[in-house]
KEGU-313770 format. One record per residue: residue number from 1; residue in three letters; x, y, z of N, C-alpha, C in turn. Coordinates in pm, whole numbers. Last residue first. Example, Ala and Ser with C-alpha at 12.3 -4.5 7.8 and 13.67 -1.06 7.14 Angstrom:
! residues 2
   k   r    n.u    n.v    n.w   ca.u   ca.v   ca.w    c.u    c.v    c.w
   2 SER   1285   -225    708   1367   -106    714   1290      3    787
   1 ALA   1319   -569    780   1230   -450    780   1320   -330    780
This chain:
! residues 350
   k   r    n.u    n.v    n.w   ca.u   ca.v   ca.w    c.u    c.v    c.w
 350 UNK   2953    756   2279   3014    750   2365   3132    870   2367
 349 UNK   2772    764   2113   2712    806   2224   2816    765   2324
 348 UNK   2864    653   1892   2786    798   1910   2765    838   2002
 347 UNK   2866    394   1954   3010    469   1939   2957    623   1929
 346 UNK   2612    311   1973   2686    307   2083   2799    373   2071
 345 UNK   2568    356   1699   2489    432   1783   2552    425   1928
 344 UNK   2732    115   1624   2770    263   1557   2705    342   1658
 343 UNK   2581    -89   1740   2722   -105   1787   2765     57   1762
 342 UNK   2356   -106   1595   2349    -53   1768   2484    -23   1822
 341 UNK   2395   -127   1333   2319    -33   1377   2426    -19   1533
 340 UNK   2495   -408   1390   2606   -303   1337   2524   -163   1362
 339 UNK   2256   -557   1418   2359   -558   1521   2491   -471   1502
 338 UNK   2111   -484   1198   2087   -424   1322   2179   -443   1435
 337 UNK   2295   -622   1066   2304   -520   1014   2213   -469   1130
 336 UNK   2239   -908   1147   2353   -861   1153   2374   -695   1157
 335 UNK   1936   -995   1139   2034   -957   1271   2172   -908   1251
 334 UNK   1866   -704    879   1914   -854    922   1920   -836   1066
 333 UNK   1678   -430   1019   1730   -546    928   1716   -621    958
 332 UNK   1365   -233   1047   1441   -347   1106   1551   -408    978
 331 UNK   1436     91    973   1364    -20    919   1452   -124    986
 330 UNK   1352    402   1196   1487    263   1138   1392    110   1122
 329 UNK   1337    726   1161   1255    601   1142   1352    470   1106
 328 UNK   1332    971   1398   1414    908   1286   1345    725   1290
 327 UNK   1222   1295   1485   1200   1146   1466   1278   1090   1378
 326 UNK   1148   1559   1517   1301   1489   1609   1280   1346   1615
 325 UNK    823   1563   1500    944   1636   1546   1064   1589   1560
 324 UNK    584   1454   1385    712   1357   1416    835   1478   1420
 323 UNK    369   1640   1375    327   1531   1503    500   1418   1458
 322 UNK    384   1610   1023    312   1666   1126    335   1568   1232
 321 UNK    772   1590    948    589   1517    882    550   1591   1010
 320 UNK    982   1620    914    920   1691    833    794   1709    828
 319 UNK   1116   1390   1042   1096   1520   1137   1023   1621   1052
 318 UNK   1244   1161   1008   1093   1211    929   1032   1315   1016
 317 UNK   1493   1021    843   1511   1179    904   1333   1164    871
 316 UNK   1580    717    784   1485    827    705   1475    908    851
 315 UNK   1917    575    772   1796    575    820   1724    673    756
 314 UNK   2193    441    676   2097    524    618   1984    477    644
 313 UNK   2524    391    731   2431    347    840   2388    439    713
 312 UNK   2755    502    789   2786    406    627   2622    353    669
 311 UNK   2865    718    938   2916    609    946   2858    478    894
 310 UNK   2750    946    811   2919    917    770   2981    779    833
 309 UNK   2492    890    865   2543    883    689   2686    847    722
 308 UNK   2493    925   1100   2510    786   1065   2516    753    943
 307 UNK   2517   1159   1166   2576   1139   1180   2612    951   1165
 306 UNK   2313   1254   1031   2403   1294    922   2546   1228   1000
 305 UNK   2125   1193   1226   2063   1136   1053   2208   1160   1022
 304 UNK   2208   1335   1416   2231   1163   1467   2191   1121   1333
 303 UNK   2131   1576   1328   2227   1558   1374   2300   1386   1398
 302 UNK   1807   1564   1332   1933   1579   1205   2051   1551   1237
 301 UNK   1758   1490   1562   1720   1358   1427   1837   1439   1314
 300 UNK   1829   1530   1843   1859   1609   1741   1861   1468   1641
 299 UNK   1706   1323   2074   1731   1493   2088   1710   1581   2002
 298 UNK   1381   1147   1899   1566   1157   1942   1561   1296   1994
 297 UNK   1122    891   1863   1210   1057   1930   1311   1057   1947
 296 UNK   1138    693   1622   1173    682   1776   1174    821   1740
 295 UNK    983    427   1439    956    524   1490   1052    558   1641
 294 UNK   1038    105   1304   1073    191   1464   1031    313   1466
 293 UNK    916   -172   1092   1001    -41   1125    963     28   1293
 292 UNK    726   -311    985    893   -349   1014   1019   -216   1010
 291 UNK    479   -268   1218    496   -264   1104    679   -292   1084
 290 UNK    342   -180   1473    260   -299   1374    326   -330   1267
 289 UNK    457    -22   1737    491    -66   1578    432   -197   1532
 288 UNK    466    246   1932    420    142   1887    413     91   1811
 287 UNK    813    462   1955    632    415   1931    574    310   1900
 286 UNK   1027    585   2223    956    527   2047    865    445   2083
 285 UNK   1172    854   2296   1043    776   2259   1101    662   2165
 284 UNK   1437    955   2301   1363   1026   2414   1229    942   2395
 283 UNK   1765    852   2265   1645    855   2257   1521    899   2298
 282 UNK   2004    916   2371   1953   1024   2279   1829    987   2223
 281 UNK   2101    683   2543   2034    833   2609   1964    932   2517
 280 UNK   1938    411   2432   2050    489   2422   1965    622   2509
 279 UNK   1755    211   2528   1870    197   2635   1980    273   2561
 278 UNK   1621    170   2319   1528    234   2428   1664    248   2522
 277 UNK   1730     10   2189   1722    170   2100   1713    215   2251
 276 UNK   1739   -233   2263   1857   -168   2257   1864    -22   2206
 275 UNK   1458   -291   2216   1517   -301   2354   1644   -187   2331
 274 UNK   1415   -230   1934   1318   -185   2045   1399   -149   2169
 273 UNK   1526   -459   1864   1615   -321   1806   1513   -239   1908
 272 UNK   1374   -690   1951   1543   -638   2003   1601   -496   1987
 271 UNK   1175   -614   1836   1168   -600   1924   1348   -585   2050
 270 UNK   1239   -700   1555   1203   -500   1578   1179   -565   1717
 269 UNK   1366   -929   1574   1445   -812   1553   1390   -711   1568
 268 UNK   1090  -1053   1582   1195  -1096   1668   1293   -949   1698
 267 UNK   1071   -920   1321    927   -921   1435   1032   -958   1515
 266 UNK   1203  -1086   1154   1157   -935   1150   1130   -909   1292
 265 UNK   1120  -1391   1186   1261  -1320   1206   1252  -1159   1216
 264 UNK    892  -1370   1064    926  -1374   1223   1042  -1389   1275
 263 UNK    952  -1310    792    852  -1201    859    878  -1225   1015
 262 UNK   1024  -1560    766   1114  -1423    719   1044  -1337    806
 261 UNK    853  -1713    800   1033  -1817    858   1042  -1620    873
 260 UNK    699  -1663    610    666  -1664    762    784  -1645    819
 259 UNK    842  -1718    345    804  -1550    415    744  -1539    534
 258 UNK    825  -1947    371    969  -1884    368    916  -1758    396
 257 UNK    551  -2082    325    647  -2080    478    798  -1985    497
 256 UNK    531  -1977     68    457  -1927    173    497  -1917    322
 255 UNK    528  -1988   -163    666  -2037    -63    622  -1977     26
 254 UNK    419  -1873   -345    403  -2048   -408    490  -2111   -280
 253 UNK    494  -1656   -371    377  -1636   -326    345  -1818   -295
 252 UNK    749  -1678   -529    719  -1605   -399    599  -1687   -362
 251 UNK    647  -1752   -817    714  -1816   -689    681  -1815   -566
 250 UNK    452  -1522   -863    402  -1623   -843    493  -1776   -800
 249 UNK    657  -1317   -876    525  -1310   -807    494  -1461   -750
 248 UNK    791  -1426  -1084    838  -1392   -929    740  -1385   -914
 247 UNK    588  -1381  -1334    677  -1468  -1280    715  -1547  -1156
 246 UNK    544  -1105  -1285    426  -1211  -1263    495  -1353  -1252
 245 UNK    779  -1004  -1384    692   -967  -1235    562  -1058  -1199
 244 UNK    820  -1109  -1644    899  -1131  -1552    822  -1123  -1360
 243 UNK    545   -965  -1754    604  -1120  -1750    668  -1107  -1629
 242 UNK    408   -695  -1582    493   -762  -1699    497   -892  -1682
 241 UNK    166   -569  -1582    233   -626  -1456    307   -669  -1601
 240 UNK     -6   -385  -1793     54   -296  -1668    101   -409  -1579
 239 UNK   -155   -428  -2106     -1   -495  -2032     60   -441  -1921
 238 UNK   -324   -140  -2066   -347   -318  -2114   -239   -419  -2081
 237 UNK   -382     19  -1796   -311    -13  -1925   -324   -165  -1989
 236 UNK   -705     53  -1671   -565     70  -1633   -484      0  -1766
 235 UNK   -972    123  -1712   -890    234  -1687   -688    212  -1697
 234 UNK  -1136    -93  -1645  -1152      7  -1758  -1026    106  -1814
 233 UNK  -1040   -187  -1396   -981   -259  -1519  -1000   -175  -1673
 232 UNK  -1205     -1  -1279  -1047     19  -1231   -987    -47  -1389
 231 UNK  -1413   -101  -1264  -1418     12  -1304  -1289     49  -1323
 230 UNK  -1413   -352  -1148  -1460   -345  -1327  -1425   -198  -1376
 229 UNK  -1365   -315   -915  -1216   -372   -996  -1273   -338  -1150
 228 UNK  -1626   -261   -842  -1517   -103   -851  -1410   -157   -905
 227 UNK  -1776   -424   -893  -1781   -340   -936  -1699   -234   -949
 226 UNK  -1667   -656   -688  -1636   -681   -867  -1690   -557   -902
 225 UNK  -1512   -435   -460  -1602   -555   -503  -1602   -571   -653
 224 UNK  -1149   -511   -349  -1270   -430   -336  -1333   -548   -440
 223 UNK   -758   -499   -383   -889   -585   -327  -1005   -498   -345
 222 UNK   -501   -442   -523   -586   -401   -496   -731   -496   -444
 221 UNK   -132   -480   -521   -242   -592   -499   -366   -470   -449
 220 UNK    211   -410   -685     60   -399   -608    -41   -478   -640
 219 UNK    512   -482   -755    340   -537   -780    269   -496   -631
 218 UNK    774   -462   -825    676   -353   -858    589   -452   -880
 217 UNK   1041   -607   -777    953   -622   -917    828   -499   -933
 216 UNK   1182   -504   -601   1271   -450   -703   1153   -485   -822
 215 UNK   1029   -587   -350   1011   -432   -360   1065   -436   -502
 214 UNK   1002   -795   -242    981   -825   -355    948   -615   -420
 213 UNK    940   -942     41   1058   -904    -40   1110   -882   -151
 212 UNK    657   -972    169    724  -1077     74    869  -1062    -36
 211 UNK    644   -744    348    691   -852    414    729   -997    278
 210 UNK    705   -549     85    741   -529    235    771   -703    261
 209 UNK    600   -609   -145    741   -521   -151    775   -507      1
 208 UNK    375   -623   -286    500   -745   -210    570   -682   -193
 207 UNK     64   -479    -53    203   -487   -143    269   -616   -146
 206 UNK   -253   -366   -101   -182   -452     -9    -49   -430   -121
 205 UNK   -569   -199    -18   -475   -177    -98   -341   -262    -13
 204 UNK   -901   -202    -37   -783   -264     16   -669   -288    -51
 203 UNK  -1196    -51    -62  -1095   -113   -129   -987    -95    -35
 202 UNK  -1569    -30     21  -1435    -10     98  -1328   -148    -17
 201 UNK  -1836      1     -3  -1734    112     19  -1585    105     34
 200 UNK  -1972   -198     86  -1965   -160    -23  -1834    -68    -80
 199 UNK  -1867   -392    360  -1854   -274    314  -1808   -232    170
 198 UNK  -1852   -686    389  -1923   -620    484  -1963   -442    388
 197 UNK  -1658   -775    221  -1759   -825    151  -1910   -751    270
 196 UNK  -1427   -770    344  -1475   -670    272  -1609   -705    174
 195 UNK  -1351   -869    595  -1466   -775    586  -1476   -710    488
 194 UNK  -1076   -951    588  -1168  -1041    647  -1352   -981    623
 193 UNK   -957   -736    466   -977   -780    362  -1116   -902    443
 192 UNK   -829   -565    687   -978   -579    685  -1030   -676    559
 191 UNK   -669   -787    914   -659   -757    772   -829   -728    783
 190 UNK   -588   -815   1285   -719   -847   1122   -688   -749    997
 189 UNK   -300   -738   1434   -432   -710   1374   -460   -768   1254
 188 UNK    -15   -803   1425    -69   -823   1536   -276   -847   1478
 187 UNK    146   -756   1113     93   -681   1220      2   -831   1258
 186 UNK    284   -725    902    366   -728   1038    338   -686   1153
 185 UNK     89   -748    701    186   -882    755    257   -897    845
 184 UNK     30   -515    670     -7   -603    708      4   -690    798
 183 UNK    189   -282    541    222   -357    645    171   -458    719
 182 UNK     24   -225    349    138   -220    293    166   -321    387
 181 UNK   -269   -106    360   -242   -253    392    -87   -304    368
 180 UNK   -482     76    318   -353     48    238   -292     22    367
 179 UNK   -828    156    207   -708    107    371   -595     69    301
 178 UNK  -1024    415     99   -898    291     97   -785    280    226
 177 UNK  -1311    402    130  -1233    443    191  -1140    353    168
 176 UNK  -1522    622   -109  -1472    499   -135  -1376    529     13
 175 UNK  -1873    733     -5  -1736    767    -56  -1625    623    -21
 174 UNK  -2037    798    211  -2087    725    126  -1987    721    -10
 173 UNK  -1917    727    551  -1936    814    477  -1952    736    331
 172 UNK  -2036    573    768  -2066    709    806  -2018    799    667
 171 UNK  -1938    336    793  -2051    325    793  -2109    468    778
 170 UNK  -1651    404    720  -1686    308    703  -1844    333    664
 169 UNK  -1592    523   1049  -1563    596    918  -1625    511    803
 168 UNK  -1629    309   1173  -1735    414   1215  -1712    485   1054
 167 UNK  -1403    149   1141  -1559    109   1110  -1667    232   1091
 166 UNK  -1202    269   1211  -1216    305   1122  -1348    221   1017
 165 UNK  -1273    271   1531  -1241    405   1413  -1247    418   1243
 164 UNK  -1294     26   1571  -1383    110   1590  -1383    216   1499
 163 UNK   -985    -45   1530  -1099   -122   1432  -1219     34   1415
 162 UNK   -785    191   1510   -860    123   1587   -931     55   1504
 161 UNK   -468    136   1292   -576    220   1402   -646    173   1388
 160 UNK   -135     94   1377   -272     26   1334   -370    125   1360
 159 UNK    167    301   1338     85    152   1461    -77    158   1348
 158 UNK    351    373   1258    397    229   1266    279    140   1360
 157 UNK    459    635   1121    440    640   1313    416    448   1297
 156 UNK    500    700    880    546    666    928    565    597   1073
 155 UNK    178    449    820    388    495    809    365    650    773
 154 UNK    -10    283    964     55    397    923    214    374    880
 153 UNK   -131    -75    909    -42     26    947      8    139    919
 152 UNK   -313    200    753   -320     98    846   -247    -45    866
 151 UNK   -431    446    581   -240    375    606   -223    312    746
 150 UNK   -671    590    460   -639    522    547   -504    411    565
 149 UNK   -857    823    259   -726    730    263   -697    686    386
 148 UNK  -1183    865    124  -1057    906    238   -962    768    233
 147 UNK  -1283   1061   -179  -1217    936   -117  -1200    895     35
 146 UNK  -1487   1206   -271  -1519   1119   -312  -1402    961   -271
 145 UNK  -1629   1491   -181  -1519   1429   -118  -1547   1285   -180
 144 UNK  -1858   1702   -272  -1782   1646   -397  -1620   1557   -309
 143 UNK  -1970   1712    -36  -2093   1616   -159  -1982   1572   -248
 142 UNK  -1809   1669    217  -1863   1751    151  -1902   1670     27
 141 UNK  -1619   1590    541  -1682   1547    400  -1764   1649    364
 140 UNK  -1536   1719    791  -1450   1741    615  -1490   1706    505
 139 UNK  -1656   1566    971  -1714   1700    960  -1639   1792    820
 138 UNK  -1522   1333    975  -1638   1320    880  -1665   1450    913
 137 UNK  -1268   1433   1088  -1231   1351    902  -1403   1360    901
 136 UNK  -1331   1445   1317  -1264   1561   1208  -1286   1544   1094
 135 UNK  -1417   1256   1414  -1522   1344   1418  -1456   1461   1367
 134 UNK  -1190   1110   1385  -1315   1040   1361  -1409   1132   1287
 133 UNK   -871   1121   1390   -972   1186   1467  -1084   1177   1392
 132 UNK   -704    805   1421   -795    869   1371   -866   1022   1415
 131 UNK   -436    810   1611   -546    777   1599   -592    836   1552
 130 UNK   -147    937   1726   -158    880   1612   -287    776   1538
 129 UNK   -189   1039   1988   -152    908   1976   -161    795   1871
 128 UNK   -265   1285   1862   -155   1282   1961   -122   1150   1955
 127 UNK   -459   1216   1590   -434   1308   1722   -320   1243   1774
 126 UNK   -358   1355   1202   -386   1214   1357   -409   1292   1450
 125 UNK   -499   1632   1041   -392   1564   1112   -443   1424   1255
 124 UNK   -672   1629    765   -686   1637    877   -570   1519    949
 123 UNK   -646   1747    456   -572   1689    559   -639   1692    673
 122 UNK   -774   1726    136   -774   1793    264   -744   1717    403
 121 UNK   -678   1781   -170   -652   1698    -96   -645   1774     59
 120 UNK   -816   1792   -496   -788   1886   -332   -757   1819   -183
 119 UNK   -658   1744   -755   -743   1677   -628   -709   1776   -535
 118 UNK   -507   1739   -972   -550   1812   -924   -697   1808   -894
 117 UNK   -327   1462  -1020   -461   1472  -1082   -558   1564  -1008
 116 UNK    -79   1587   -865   -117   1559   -967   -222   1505  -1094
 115 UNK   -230   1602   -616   -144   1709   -677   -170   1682   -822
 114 UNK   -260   1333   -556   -360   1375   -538   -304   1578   -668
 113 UNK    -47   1186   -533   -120   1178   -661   -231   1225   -671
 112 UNK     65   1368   -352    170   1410   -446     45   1318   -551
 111 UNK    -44   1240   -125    -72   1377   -176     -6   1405   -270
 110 UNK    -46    970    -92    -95   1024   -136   -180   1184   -199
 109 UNK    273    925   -104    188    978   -270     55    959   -236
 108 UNK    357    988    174    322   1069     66    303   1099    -45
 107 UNK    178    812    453    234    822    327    221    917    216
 106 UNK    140   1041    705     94    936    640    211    935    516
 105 UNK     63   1263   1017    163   1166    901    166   1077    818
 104 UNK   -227   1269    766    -55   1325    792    -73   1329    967
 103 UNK   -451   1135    606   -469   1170    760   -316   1197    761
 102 UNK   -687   1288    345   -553   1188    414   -539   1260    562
 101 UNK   -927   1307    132   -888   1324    244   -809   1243    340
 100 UNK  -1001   1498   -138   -985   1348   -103   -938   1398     78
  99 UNK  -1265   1641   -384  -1179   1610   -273  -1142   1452   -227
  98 UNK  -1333   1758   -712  -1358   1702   -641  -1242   1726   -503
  97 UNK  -1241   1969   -930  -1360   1958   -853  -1391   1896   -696
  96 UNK   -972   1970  -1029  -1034   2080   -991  -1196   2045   -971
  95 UNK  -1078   1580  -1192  -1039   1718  -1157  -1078   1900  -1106
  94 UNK  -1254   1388  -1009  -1270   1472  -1116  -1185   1621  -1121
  93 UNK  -1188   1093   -922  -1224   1240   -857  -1143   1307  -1012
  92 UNK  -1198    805  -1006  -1322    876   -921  -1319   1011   -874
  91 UNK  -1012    727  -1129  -1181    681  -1190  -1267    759  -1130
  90 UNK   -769    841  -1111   -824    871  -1229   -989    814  -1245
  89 UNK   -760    728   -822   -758    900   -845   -833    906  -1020
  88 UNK   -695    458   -889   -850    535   -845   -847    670   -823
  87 UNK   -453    511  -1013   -610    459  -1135   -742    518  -1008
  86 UNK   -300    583   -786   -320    647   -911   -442    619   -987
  85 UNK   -270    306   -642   -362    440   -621   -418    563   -688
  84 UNK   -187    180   -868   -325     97   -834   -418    265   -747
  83 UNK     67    259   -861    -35    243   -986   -150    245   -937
  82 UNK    155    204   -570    100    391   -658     53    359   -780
  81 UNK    195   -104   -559     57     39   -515     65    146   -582
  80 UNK    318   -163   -874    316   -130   -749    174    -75   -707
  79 UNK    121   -182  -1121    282   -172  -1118    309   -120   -995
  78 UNK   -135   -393  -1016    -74   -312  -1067     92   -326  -1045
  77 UNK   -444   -617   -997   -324   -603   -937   -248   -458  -1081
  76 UNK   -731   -667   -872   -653   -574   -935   -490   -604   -895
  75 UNK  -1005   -863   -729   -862   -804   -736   -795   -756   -866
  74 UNK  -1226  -1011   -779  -1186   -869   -660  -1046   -806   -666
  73 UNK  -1175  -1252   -901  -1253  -1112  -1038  -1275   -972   -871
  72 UNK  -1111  -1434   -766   -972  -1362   -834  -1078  -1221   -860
  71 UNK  -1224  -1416   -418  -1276  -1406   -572  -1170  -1340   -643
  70 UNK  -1034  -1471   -134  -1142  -1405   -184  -1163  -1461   -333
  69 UNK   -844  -1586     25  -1029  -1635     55  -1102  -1544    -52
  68 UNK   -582  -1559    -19   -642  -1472     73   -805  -1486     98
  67 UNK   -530  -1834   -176   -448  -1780    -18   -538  -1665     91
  66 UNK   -682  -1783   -389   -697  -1907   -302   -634  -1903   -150
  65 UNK   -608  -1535   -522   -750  -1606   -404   -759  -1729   -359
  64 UNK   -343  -1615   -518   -393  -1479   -465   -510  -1514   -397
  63 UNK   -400  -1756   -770   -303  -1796   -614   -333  -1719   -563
  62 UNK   -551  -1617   -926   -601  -1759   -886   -548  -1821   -737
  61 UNK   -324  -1414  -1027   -475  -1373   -954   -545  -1497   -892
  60 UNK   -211  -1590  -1136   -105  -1504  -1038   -279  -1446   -933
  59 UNK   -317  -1590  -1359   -236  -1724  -1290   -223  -1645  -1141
  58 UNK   -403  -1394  -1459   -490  -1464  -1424   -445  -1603  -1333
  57 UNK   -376  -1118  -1594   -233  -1204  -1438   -337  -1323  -1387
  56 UNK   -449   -972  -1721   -516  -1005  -1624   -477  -1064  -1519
  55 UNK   -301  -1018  -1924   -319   -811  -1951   -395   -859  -1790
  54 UNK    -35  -1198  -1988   -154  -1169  -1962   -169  -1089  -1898
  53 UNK    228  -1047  -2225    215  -1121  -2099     65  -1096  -2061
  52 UNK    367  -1058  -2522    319   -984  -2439    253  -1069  -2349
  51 UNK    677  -1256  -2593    498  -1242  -2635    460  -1161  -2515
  50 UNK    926  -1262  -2501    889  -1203  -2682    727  -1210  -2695
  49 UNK   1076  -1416  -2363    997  -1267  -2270    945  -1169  -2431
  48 UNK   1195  -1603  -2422   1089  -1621  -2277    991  -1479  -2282
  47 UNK   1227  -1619  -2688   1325  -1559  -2559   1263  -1562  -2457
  46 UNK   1134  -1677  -3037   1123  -1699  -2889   1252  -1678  -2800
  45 UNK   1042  -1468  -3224   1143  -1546  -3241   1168  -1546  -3037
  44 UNK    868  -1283  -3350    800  -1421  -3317    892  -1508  -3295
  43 UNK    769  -1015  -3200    853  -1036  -3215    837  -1213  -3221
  42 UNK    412   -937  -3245    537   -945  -3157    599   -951  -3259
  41 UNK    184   -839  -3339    279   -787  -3381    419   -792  -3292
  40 UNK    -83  -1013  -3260    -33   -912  -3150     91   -848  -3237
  39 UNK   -102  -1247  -3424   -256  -1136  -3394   -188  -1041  -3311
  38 UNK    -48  -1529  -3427    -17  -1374  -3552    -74  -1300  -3536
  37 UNK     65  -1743  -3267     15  -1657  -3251     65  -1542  -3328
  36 UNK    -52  -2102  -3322     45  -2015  -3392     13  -1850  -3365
  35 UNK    -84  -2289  -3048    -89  -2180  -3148    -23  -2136  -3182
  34 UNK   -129  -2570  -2848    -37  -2492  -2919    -92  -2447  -3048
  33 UNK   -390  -2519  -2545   -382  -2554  -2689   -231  -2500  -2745
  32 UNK   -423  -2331  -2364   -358  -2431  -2372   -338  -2500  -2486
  31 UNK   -603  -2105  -2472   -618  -2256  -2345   -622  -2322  -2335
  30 UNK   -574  -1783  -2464   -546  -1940  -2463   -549  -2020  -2357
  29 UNK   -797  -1576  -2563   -730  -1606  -2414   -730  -1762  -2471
  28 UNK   -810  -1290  -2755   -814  -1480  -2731   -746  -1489  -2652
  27 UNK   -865  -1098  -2621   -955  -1129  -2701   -957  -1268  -2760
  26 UNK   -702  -1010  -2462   -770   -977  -2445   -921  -1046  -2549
  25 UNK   -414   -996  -2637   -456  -1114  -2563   -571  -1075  -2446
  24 UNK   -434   -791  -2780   -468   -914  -2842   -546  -1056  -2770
  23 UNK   -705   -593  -2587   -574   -602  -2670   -579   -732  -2717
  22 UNK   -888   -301  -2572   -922   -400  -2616   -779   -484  -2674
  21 UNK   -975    -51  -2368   -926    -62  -2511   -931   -240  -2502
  20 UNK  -1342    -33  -2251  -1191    -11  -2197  -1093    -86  -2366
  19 UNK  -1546    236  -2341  -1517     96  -2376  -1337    103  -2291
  18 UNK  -1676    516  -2055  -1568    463  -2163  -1591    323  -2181
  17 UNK  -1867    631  -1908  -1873    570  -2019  -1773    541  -2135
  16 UNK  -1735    616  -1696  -1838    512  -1666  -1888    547  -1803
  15 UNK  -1537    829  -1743  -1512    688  -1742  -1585    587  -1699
  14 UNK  -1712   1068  -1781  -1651   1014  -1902  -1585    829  -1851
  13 UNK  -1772   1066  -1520  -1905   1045  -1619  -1776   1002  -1706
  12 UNK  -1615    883  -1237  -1643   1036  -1343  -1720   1010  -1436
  11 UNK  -1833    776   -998  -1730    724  -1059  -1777    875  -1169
  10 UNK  -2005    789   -791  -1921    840   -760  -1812    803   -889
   9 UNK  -2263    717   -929  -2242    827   -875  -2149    886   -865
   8 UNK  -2227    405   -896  -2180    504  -1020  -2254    647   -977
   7 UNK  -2213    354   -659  -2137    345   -696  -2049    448   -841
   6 UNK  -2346    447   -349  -2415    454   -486  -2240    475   -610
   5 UNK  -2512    427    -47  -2350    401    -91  -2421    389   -262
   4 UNK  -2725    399    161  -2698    524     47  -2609    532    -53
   3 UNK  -2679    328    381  -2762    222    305  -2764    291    142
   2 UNK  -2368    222    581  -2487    333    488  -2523    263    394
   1 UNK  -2467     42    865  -2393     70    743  -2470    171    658
């Protein structure tokens, strides 16, 4: 491991010396007791949703570690992932200075939040079988590269990459590496969260919005060590998960067997939709999938994209991205609605 890893180094001078602001309920944390609360300028006429909501999600953070093994004070949670990716663009790369480095095809905020907190964001493309290239991504570091991004499960292409690969990356560069963990849950593979107490270096970026069905509330889940959440908490808004979303959250999360029941229903279905994709003629691939979606090669992706708009069907066209030529990406449904998929694609092809 690198023995060199130096935290505040890498964090911007002005926000390793900022006070983070300071809110009401930041400063008396109740407990439990009934109060009369005159210190925040609510609204004091009760509706469930008239007192500003804990700035720490401390309920919601407690279930969290008790499910995933870790320490609530490791986690961050935000208004989705792109909050959570956003704040570490704002703690650690310094505008027009610094670099980050994504692997395309990948997800695209993170170049669009890299754009926008004018980050130089330097690509090095997967190889052929959508694996790391190892010895690309570390011959790209440079003194001012202060991230690399990692989408394990990728999206779009849908598969995992190697432990090896992305250990080596890991031990080899002295820069934060975020694994974003969206798909987790629909994967075959170790969560690195099992190791993050291995690597100074390394934050874990997870969602509800995939396998716990919970895309309409907006909560991201950040993991890493109490030093880099301290640095993150400096930074991020004082009320950024709302009531309501902490709410749900903390149902959800309280029903643990219902999102198994759910997730292996998924998993069942991306392998059917697997079978029955692989047995149209206009398919020419599809790819290995850790995740609740398909990757496939087609003849013509635009053509079979516009031809399933008109028949009421909306897949993602991702023929745009490096290395997915003539790819169309189909998120597993219901059994029903994949069973209406295959039936339309059969009338296409007949």
């Amino acid at each position: 491991m690198s023995n060199s890893f130096d935290l505040n180094s890498l964090v911007r001078a002005n926000v390793l010396k900022m006070k983070p602001y300071s809110s009401a309920r930041d400063e008396y944390k109740t407990d439990g007791r009934k109060m009369t609360f005159l210190d925040a300028n609510e609204n004091p006429f009760e509706n469930g949703v008239n007192r500003y909501p804990d700035p720490q999600q401390g309920k919601l953070k407690q279930l969290l570690a008790s499910q995933k093994g870790v320490s609530a004070d490791k986690i961050l949670l935000g208004n989705g992932s792109d909050e959570v990716l956003d704040l570490i663009f704002r703690a650690f790369c310094r505008p027009q200075v610094d670099n980050v480095i994504t692997l395309p095809p990948t997800y695209g905020m993170y170049k669009v939040l890299a754009g926008l907190n004018e980050v130089e964001d330097r690509e090095v493309v997967l190889k052929t079988d959508f694996q790391p290239d190892v010895d690309a991504i570390l011959n790209r570091i440079d003194a001012q590269t202060k991230i690399i991004f990692l989408c394990s499960p990728n999206n779009p292409t849908g598969n995992s990459f190697s432990e090896a690969s992305v250990e080596k990356i890991l031990k080899n560069f002295n820069g934060l590496v975020v694994i974003d963990e969206a798909y987790i849950d629909f994967s075959a593979e170790k969560s690195w969260l099992q190791r993050l107490e291995e690597f100074p270096n390394l934050v874990i970026t997870q969602t509800l919005s995939k396998a716990y069905g919970l895309a309409g509330i907006r909560l991201g889940i950040c993991y890493a060590s109490e030093e880099i959440i301290g640095i993150l908490n400096k930074i991020k808004p004082p009320y950024n998960v709302n009531e309501l979303t902490q709410k749900r959250a903390h149902d959800r999360l309280s029903s643990p067997e219902e999102v198994s029941q759910e997730v292996e229903v998924i998993l069942q279905e991306r392998e059917s939709l697997r079978t029955n994709l692989s047995k149209m003629a206009f398919v020419k691939d599809i790819f290995p999938s850790d995740a609740n979606f398909l990757l496939a090669r087609v003849d013509d992706a635009a053509g079979k994209y516009e031809q399933l708009l008109k028949a009421g069907v909306v897949v993602r066209n991702r023929s745009n991205q490096e290395l997915c030529e003539n790819t169309l990406r189909f998120t597993v449904g219901t059994p029903e609605e994949n069973r209406e998929l295959i039936k339309k694609l059969t009338q296409l092809e007949a």
